[in-house]
C-alpha positions, 0 to 999 in steps of 0.5 A: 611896103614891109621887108618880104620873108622867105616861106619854104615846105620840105616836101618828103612823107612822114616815115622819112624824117631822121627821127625814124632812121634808125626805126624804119629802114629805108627798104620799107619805105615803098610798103608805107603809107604815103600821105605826102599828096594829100597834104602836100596839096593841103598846102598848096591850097592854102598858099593859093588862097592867100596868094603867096609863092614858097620854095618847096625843097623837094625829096627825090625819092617823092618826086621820082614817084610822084612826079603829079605834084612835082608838076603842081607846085611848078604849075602853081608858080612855086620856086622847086629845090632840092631836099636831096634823094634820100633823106640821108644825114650829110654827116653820116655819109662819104664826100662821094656818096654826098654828091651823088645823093644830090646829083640824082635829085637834082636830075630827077627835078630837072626831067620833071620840070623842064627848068634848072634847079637852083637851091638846095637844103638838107635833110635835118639840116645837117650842114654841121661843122663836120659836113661843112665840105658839103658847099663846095660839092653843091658848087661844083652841081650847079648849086647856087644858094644853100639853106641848110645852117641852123645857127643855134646849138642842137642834137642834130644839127646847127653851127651855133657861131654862124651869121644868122642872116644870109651870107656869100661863100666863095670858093678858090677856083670855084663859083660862090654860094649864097647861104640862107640860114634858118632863122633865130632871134637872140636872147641872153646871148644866146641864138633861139630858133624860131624858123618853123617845124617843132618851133612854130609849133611848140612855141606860144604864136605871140612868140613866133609873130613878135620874133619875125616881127624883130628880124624885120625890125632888124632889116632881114627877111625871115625865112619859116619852113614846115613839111606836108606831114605837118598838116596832118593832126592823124600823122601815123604814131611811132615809139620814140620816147616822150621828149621826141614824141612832144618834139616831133608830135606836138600841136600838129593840129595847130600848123595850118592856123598858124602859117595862115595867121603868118602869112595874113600879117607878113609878107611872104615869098619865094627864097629867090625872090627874098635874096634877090633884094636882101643885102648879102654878107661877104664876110663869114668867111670870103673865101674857103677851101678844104683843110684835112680829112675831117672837111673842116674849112679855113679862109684863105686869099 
């Protein structure tokens, strides 16, 4: 048997990723166009012919109002987690607003499922240096495991320096988080992202499959996300220059195909079940606590 790979969805629909922030205001979110039902389903169908289980990390603002696919993919014996409310960048949020944004998913999830929500990830991945203090607020909602870091250089997000394998952080006074980082493959130094979205879509597939093929190799799980919107090659058309429209655009008629191809020469599962028999590092760092106003966070004990 071969090491087994975590596969996630975040669940939110097309006008929310944070590339339309600043074109779509959020008050004009409930007069769009939703297709996050259909293609969500579009993805729970695939799943189930191929017999595979996955984390969906799901949006709040989704699942508040349409709790019918909340109750789906729990059905269908899928793991549900928490994409916070809003899709609102940690970083260009206060410590409070943070917490609540979380809390308030977390709670809708909950009364949704009748079950404990356990996991986390942020919008954009926006677990950045700068918003670091965001582990701390997840422990203290019950929070258990985070997926949030891109260990790579990016516009958005990422901390280039981290582990690229899942590591613990530990807290003064306060329970541990495990952190599973998107995944990378490291070429001339440097940390590639090959974790899905963009990547899985833009890469070559010979690229994709040989990277999950080395993380293997390397005798870590690998962990690939996609969200519903890109299932959908019609996706709604927005101006946002021509580097981001092939970034955010490209090749979306290639997603389906190639997760399916994935999930026929992998194996794959959900991110509890992944971490539930992966090796966790202790070391980046034991333990942590706040260090200034500008939430960065030093090791100590």
């Amino acid at each position: 048997m071969g090491i087994k790979n975590a596969i996630t969805v975040d669940v939110e629909d097309w006008f929310q990723v944070s590339l339309f922030r600043h074109k779509i205001r959020r008050e004009d979110w409930d007069r769009m166009e939703s297709t996050v039902v259909q293609n969500t389903c579009r993805i729970l169908r695939l799943f189930e012919q191929k017999n595979v289980k996955a984390t969906f990390f799901i949006l709040g603002w989704v699942a508040e109002r349409f709790p019918e696919i909340v109750l789906a993919i729990k059905d269908l014996g899928h793991e549900i987690a928490s994409h916070g409310y809003g899709h609102q960048i940690i970083f260009e949020q206060t410590k409070q607003e943070f917490a609540e944004d979380v809390r308030r998913s977390l709670e809708i999830l909950e009364d949704i499922t009748g079950a404990r929500v356990l996991g986390y990830r942020a919008p954009s991945y926006s677990i950045t240096r700068s918003s670091i203090w965001a582990w701390e607020s997840l422990t203290k909602l019950g929070v258990e495991y985070d997926s949030s870091i891109f260990p790579v250089k990016h516009d958005l997000y990422g901390i280039p320096d981290a582990p690229r394998f899942p590591f613990e952080i530990r807290f003064t006074n306060g329970p541990k988080l495990v952190e599973f980082p998107l995944s990378t493959v490291v070429m001339m130094g440097k940390n590639i992202p090959v974790a899905g979205g963009g990547y899985l879509r833009l890469y070559p597939y010979w690229f994709i499959r040989k990277s999950v093929q080395h993380i293997n190799e390397e005798g870590q799980p690998a962990i690939i996300y996609l969200h519903p919107w890109e299932m959908d090659p019609d996706l709604p058309r927005i101006n946002v220059g021509v580097f981001d429209t092939m970034r955010h655009y490209g090749n979306l008629y290639m997603t389906e195909s190639r997760i399916s191809r994935l999930l026929d020469e992998f194996q794959f599962g959900t991110i509890s079940e992944v971490l539930h028999t992966t090796e966790i590092r202790t070391d980046w760092p034991r333990t942590l606590e706040p260090n200034g106003r500008n939430g960065k966070l030093h090791p100590v004990g």
